[in-house]
C-alpha positions as CSV (number, residue, x, y, z in Angstrom):
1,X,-5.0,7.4,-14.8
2,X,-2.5,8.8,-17.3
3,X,0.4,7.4,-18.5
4,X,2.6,10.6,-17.7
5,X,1.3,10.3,-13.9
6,X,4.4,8.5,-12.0
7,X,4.7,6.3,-9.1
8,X,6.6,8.0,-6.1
9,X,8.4,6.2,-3.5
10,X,10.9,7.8,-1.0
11,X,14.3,7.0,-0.4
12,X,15.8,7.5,3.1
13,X,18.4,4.3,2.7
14,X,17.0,2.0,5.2
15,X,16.6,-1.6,3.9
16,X,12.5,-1.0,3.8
17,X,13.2,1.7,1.9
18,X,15.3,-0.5,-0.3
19,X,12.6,-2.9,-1.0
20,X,10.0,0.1,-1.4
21,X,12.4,1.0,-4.0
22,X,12.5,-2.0,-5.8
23,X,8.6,-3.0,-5.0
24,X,8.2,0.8,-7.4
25,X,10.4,-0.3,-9.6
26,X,8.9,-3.4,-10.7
27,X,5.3,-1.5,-10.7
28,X,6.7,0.9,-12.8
29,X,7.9,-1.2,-15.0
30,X,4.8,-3.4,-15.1
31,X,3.0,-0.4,-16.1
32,X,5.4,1.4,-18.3
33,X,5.2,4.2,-15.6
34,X,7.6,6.5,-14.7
35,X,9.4,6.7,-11.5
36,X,10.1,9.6,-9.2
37,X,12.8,8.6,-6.3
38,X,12.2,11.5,-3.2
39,X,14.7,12.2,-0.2
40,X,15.2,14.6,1.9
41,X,17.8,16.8,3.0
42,X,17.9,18.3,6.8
43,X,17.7,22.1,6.1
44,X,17.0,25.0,8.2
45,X,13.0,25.2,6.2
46,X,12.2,21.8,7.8
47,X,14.2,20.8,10.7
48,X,16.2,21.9,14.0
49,X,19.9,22.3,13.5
50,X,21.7,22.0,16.4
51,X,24.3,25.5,17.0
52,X,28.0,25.3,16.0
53,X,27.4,23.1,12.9
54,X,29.8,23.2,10.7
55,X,29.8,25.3,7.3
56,X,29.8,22.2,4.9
57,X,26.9,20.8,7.0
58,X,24.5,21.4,4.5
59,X,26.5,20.6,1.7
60,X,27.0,17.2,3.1
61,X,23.8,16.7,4.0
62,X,23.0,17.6,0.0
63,X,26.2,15.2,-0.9
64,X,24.3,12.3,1.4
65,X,20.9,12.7,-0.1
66,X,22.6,12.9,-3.5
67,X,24.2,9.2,-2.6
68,X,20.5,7.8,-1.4
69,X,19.6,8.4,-4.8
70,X,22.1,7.3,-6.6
71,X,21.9,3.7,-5.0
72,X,18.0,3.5,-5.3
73,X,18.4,4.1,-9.0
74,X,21.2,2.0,-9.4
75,X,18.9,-0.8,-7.6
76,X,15.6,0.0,-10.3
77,X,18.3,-0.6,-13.7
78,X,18.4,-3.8,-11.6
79,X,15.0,-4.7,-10.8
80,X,14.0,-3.5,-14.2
81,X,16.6,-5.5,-16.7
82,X,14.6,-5.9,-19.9
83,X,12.6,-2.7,-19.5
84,X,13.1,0.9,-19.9
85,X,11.5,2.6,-16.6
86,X,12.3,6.5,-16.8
87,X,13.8,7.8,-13.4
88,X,13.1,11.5,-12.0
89,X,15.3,11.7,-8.4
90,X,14.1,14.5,-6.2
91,X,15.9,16.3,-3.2
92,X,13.4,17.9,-1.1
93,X,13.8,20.7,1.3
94,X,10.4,19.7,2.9
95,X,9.7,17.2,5.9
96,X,9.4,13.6,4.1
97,X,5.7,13.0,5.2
98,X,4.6,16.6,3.6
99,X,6.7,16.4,0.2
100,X,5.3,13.0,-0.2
101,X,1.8,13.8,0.5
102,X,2.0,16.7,-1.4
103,X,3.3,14.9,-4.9
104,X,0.8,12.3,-4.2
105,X,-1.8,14.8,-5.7
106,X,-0.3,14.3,-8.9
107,X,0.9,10.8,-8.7
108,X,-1.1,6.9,-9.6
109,X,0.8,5.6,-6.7
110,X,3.0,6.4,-4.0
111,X,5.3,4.2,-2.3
112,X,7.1,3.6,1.3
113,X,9.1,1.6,3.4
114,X,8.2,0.8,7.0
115,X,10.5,-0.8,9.1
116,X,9.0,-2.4,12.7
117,X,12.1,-3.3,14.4
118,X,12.0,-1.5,17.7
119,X,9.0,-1.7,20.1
120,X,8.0,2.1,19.5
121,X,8.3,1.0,15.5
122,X,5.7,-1.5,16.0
123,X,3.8,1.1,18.0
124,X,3.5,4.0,15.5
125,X,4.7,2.1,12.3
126,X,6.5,4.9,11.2
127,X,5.7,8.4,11.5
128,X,6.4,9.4,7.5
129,X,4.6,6.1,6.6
130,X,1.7,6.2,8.9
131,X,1.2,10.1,8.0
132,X,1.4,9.3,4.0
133,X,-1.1,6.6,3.9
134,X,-3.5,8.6,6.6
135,X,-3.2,11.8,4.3
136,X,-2.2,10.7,0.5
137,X,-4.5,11.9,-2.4
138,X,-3.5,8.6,-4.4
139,X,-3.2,5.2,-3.6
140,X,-0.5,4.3,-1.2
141,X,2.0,1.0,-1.1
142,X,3.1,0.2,2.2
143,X,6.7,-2.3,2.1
144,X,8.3,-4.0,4.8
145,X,11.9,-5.1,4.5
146,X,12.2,-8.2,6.0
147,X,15.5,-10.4,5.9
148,X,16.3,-12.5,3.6
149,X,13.3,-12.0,1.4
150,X,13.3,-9.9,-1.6
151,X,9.8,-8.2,-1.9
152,X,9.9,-9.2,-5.7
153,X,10.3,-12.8,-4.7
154,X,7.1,-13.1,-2.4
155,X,4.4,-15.2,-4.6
156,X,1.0,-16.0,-3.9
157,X,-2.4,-14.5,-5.0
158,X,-3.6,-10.7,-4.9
159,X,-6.0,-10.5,-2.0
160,X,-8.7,-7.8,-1.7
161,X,-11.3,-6.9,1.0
162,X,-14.5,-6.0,-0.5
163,X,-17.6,-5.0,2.2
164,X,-19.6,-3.5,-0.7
165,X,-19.0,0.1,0.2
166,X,-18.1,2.7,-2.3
167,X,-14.7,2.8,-0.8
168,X,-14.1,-0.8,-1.7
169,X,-15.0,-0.4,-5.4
170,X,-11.3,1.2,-6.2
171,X,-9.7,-1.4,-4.1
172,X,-11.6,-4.5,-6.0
173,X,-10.8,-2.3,-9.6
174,X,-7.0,-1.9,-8.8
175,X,-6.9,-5.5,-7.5
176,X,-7.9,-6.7,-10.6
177,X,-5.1,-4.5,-12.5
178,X,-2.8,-5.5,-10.1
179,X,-3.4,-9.7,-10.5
180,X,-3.6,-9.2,-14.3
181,X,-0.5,-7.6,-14.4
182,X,1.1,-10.5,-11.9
183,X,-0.8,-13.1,-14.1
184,X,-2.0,-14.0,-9.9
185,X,-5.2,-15.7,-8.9
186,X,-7.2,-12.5,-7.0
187,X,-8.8,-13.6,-3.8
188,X,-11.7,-11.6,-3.0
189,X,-12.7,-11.6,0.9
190,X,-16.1,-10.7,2.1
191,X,-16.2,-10.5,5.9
192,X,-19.3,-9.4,7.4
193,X,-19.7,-8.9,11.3
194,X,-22.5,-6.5,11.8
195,X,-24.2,-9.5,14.1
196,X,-23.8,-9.4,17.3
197,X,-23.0,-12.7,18.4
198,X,-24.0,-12.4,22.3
199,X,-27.7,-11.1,21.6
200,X,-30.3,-13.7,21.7
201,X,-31.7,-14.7,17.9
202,X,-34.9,-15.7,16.9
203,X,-35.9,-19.5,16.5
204,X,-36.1,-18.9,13.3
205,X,-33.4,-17.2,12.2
206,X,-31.5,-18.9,9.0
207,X,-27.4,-18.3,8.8
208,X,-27.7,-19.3,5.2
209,X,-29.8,-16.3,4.4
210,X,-27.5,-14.2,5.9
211,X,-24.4,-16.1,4.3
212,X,-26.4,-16.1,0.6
213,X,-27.1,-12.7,1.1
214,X,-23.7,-11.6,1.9
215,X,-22.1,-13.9,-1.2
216,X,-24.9,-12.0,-3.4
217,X,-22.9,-8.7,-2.2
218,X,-19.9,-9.8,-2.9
219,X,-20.8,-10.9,-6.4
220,X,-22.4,-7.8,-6.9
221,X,-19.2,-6.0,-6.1
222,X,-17.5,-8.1,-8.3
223,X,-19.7,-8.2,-11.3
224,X,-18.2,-6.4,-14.7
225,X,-14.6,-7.0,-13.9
226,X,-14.4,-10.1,-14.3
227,X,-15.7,-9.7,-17.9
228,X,-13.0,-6.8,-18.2
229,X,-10.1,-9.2,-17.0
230,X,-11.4,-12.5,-17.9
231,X,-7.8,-13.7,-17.8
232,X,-7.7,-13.1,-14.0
233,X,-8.9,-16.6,-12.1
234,X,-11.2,-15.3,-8.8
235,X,-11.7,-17.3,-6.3
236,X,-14.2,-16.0,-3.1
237,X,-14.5,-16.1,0.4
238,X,-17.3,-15.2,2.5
239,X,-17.0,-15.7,6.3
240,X,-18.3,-13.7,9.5
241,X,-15.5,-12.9,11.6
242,X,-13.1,-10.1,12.3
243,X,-12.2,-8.3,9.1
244,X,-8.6,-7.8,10.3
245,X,-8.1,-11.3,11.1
246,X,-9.3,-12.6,7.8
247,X,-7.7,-10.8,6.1
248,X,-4.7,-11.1,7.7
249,X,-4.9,-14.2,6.9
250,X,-5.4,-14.7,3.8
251,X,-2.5,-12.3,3.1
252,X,-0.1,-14.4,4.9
253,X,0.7,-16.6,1.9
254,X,-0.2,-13.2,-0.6
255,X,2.0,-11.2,-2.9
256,X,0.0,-8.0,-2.3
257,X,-3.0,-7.1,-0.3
258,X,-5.4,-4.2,-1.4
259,X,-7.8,-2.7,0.8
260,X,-9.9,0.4,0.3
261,X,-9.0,3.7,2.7
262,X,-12.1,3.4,4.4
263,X,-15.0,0.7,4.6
264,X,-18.9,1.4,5.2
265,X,-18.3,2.0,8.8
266,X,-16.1,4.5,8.1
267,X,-17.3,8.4,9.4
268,X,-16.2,11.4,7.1
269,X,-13.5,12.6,8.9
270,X,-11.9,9.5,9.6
271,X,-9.2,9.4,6.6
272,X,-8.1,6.0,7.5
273,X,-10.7,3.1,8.7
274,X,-10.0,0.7,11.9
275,X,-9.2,-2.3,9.7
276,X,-7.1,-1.0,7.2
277,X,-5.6,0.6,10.0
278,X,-5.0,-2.3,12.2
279,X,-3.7,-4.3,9.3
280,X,-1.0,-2.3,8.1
281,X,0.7,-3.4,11.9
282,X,0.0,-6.8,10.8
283,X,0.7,-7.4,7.7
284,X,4.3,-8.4,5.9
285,X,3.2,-8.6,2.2
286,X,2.8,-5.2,0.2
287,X,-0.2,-3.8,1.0
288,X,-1.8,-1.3,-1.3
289,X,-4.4,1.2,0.3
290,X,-7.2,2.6,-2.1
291,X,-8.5,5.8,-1.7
């Protein structure tokens, strides 16, 4: 990635949004990144306007998108005190989900809020969020707001999921990146569960082969990055269970979980796999998905 590539998050003033805001804002100024701040404004390109609005509707509707911005860069000079962290703000005439997905071409990150409050919230996460981190070209961070907690202030290690796939090879890199940057322990789990545990097994079947044979993938997807951060303390764990619920968690007492986009289950035209999926409804730290 290049330097000049920013980290997008959009702003549509909600208190996830908020802490998206900030969660960017201290990544950007970890990696001396810029920062691009999106909204939208309702306009006649992306939206249904009801008849008989007023003349100045649109103008307000500029004037209100104008404000989101100005309090979501007022809020990065404050997460970013002690570091310069170069702000674009964008007003889009587009639907969120598209002008997001659409900078994400050009971008090393893009960020969102996702609030669960209401039973249909929890349902569909979020339509913007849900359609970003389905469709996004780069890596996407998905942050809750939740009360009384500052995303900034959750500690803990960086957790990643590693299966060995091809998928999971960005996720593990950008982990390590990530729990350098924190100065963070990174907690690499291996979760197998290709066994079916209801068929009959041989007499002589051996779980430690199976579990050295599983740790041996896990070094392997491991290996070299350790020697490129060898600041970064690792610890492992290998178990056989439900992915989603060991990794879930794990990331209960995490700063930021990372998971690749898909695992080696995945089929081609699935853009998003089951567990990275099902976590992102379960989850309450950051999570980071890896394309």
């Amino acid at each position: 990635m290049t330097a000049h590539q920013p980290i997008v998050v959009g702003v549509d003033g909600s208190p996830s949004s908020l802490q998206a805001v900030s969660w960017a804002a201290m990544e950007a100024a970890r990696r001396g990144a810029p920062l691009t701040l999106v909204t939208t404004a309702i306009v006649t390109g992306g939206y249904v306007v009801p008849i008989g609005m007023p003349d100045t509707f649109y103008e307000e509707e500029q004037l209100e998108a104008e404000r989101r911005l100005a309090e979501a860069e007022s809020l990065v000079a404050q997460v970013a005190q002690g570091h310069t962290v170069e702000v674009e703000k964008a007003v889009s005439q587009d639907a969120p989900a598209r002008e997001l997905i659409e900078r994400s071409k050009s971008a090393r990150m893009v960020v969102v809020g996702a609030n669960r409050r209401g039973l249909i919230e929890r349902a569909l996460l979020g339509s913007v969020s849900a359609a970003v981190v389905t469709h996004a070209h780069s890596p996407v961070a998905v942050v809750r707001g939740l009360p009384h907690v500052d995303v900034n202030d959750i500690s803990g290690p960086v957790v990643v999921g590693v299966d060995g796939s091809k998928h999971s090879e960005h996720a593990v890199a950008m982990a390590f990146e990530e729990a350098a940057m924190r100065g963070a322990e990174l907690v690499a789990v291996h979760v197998w569960s290709d066994v079916d545990l209801h068929a009959p097994f041989p007499s002589d079947f051996e779980w430690s082969q199976v579990q050295e044979r599983e740790r041996a993938t896990l070094a392997e997807s491991l290996a070299g990055y350790s020697g490129e951060f060898p600041d970064v303390p690792v610890r492992t764990v290998v178990v056989m269970d439900e992915p989603v619920r060991s990794l879930r968690d794990q990331a209960e007492h995490a700063q930021l979980l990372v998971v690749g986009s898909r695992g080696r289950g995945g089929f081609t035209g699935l853009l998003l796999g089951s567990t990275s999926r099902a976590l992102l409804h379960h989850v309450t730290c950051p999570m980071l998905v890896v394309r």
